[in-house]
C-alpha positions as CSV (number, residue, x, y, z in Angstrom):
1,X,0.0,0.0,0.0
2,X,1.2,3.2,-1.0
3,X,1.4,6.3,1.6
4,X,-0.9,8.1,0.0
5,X,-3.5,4.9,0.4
6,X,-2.2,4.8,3.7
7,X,-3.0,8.0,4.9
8,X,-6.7,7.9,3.1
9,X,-7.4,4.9,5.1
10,X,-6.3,6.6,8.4
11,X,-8.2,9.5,7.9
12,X,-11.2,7.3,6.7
13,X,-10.4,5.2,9.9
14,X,-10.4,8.7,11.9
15,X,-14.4,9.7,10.7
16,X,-15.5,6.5,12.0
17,X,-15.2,4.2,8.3
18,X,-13.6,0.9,8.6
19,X,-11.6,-0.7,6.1
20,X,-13.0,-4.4,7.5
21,X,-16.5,-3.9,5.3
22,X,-17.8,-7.4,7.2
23,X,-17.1,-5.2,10.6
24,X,-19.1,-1.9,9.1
25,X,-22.1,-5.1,7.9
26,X,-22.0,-6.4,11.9
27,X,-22.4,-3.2,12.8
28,X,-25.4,-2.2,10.3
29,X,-27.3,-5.3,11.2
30,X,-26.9,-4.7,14.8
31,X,-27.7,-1.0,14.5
32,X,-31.1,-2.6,12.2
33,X,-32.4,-5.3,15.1
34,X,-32.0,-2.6,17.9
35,X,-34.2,0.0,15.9
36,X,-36.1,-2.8,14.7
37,X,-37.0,-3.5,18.7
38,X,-37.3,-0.3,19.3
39,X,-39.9,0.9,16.6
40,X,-41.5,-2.2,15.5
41,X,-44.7,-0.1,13.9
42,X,-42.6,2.6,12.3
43,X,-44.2,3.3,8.9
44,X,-44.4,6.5,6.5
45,X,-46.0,9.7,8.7
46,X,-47.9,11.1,5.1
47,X,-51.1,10.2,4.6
48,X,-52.1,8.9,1.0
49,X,-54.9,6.3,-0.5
50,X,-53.3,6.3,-4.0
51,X,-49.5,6.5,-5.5
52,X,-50.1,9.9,-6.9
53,X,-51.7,11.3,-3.6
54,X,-47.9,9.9,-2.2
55,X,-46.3,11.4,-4.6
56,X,-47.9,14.9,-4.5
57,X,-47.3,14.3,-0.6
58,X,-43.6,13.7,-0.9
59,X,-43.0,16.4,-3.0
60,X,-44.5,19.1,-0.9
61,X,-43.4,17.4,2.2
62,X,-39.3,18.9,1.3
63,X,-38.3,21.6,3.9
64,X,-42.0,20.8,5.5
65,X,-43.1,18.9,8.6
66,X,-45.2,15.7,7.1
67,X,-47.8,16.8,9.9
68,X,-47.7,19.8,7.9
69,X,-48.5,18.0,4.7
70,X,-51.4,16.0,6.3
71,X,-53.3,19.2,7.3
72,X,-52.6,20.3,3.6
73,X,-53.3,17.5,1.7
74,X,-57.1,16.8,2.1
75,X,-58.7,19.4,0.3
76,X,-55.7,19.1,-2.1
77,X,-56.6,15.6,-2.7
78,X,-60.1,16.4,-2.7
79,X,-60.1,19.3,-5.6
80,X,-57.4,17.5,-7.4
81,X,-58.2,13.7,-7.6
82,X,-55.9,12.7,-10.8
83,X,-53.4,13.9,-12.5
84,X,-55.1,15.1,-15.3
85,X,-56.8,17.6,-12.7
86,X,-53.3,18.7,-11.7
87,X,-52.2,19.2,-15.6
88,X,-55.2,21.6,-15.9
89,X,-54.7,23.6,-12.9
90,X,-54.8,27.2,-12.7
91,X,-51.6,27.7,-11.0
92,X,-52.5,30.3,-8.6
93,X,-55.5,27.9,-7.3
94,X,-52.8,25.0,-7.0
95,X,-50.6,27.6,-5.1
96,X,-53.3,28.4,-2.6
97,X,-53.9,25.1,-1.8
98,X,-50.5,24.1,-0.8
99,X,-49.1,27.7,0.6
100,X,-48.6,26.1,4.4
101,X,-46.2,23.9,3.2
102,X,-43.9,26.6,2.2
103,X,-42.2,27.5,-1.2
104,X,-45.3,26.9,-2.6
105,X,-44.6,28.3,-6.1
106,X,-41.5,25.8,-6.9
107,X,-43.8,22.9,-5.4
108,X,-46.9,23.6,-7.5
109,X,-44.7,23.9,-10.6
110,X,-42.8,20.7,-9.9
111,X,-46.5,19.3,-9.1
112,X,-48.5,20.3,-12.3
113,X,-45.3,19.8,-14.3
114,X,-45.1,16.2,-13.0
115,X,-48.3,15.5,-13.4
116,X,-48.5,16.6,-17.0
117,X,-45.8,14.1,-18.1
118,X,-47.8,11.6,-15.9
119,X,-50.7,12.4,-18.2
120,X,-49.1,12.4,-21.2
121,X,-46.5,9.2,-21.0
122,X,-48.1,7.5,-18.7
123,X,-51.9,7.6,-19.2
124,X,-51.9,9.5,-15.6
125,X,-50.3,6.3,-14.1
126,X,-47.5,6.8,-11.3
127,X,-44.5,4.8,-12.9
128,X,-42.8,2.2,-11.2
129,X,-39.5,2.1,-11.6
130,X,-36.8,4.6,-10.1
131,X,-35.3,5.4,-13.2
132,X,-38.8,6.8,-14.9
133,X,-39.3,8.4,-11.3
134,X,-36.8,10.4,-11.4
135,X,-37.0,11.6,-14.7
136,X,-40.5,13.3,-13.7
137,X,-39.9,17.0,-12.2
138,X,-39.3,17.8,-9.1
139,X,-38.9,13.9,-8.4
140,X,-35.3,12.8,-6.8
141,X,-34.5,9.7,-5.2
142,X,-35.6,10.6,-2.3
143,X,-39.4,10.7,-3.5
144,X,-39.0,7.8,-5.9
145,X,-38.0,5.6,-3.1
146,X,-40.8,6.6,-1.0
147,X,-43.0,5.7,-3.6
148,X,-41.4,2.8,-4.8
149,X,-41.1,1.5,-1.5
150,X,-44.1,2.2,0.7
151,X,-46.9,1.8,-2.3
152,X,-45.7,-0.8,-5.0
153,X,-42.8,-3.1,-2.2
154,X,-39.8,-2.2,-4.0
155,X,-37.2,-2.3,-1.8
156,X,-35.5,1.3,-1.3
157,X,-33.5,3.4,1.4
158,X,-34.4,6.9,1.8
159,X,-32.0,9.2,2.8
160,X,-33.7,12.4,4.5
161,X,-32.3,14.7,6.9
162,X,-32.5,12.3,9.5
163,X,-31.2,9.2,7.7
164,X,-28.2,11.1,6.6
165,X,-27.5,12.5,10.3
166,X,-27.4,9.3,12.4
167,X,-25.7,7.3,9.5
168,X,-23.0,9.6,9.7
169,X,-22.7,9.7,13.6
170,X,-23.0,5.8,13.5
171,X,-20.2,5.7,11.3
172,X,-22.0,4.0,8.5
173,X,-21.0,6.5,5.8
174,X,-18.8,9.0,6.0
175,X,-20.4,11.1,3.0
176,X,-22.4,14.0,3.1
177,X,-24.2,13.7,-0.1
178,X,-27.1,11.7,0.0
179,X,-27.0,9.3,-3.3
180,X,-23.7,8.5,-2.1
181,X,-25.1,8.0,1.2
182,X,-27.5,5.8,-0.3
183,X,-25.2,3.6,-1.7
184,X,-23.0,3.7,1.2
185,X,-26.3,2.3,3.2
186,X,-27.2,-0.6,0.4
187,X,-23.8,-1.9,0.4
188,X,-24.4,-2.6,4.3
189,X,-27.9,-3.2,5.2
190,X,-30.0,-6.3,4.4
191,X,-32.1,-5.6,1.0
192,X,-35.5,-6.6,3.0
193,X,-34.9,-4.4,5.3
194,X,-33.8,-1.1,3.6
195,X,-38.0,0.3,3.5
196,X,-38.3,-0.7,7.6
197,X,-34.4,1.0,8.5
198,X,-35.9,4.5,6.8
199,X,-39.3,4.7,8.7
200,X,-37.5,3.9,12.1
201,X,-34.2,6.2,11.2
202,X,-36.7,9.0,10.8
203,X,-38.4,7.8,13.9
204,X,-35.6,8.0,15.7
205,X,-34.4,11.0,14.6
206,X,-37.3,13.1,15.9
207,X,-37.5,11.3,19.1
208,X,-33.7,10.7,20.9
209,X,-30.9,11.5,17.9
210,X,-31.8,15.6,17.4
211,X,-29.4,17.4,14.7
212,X,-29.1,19.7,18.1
213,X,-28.6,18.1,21.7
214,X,-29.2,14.5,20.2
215,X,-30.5,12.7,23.7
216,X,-27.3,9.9,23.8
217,X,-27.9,9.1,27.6
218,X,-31.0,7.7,26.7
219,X,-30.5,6.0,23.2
220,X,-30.6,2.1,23.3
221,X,-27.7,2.9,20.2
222,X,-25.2,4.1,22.7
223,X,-23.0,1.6,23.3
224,X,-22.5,1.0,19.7
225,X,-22.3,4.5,18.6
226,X,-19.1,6.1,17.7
227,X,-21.0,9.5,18.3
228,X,-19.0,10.7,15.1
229,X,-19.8,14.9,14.9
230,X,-21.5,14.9,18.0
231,X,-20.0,17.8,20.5
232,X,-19.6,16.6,23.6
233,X,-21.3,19.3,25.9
234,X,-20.4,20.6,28.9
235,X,-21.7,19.4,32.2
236,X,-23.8,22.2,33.6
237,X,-22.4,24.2,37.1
């Protein structure tokens, strides 16, 4: 090994990655039955009846609380019930609709936008596959595998805020962008459970692992967790 390798492996070793991949597995699967225990009924927080309803949902749920998005999304549902009523929108009702959810005029672009290449390719069908997902606007990975995962089974790992937060400071990737972060997460986790490990990441994420003053005296991870990027803070006079 060359010193160059040598000193990317150290500094790898230093943000909590491990060279030994079957270690970084161990470690995954643990991390899985522990959350597993921990939030056995953990399933997506939006509330839908169809695939598009979950994918209009997703997309308005980004830099929103999904409680948010559930107040929202019943008299949205309601006056829009396909996507041919979304491609026919007057954009300003759209907009009105979904104001509380914030940035409102991007989202009911991306929405009616969506929705009219859902109409026209798709005979207002929600695709099922990530690659045609993705290719609608406003759709990432992050939406497709929400859909793909929670309406049709197809296995998928998504990587919100919270996902991308406690795999770091677990030590399971050390990336900060989230497709890598994705991949990072499939090459370690059991395929059948990559839906399951989202819902209770995000679970646990609101409840004990906060971005600020994550609650590590009382996480049942503790005594696995590396803590990687968590400041330790000072023990009050």
């Amino acid at each position: 090994m060359t010193k160059k390798r040598k000193s990317a492996s150290a500094s790898a070793r230093q943000k909590g990655c491990f060279d030994d991949t079957q270690a970084l597995r161990q470690r995954a699967r643990r991390v899985v039955q522990i959350l597993a225990q921990l939030y056995p009924d953990a399933r997506c927080s939006l509330e839908y009846r169809t695939p598009l309803e979950l994918l209009i949902a997703t997309i308005l749920s980004a830099q929103c609380t999904d409680e948010r998005v559930n107040q929202v999304t019943p008299a949205l549902f309601e006056r829009f019930p396909d996507a041919q009523a979304y491609a026919d929108a007057r954009l300003e009702e759209l907009e009105a609709y979904i104001k509380p959810t914030g940035f409102y005029r991007n989202k009911a672009r991306s929405i009616q936008a969506c929705c009219r290449v859902l109409v026209d390719r798709y005979g207002g069908e929600v695709p099922r596959t990530l690659e045609e997902l993705t290719q609608l606007p406003g759709v990432g990975r992050k939406t497709a595998n929400v859909v793909l995962g929670n309406v049709f089974g197809i296995p998928g790992i998504v990587v919100d805020t919270h996902v991308a937060r406690i795999s770091r400071r677990l030590g399971l990737t050390c990336n900060t962008d989230r497709d890598k972060i994705e991949r990072d997460l499939m090459d370690v986790l059991p395929r059948d459970q990559w839906v399951a490990f989202g819902h209770r990441m995000i679970y646990h994420g609101r409840r004990i692992c906060r971005a600020r003053n994550p609650l590590c005296a009382q996480c049942a991870l503790e005594s696995i967790c590396p803590k990687i990027g968590v400041k330790s803070r000072a023990p009050k006079a």
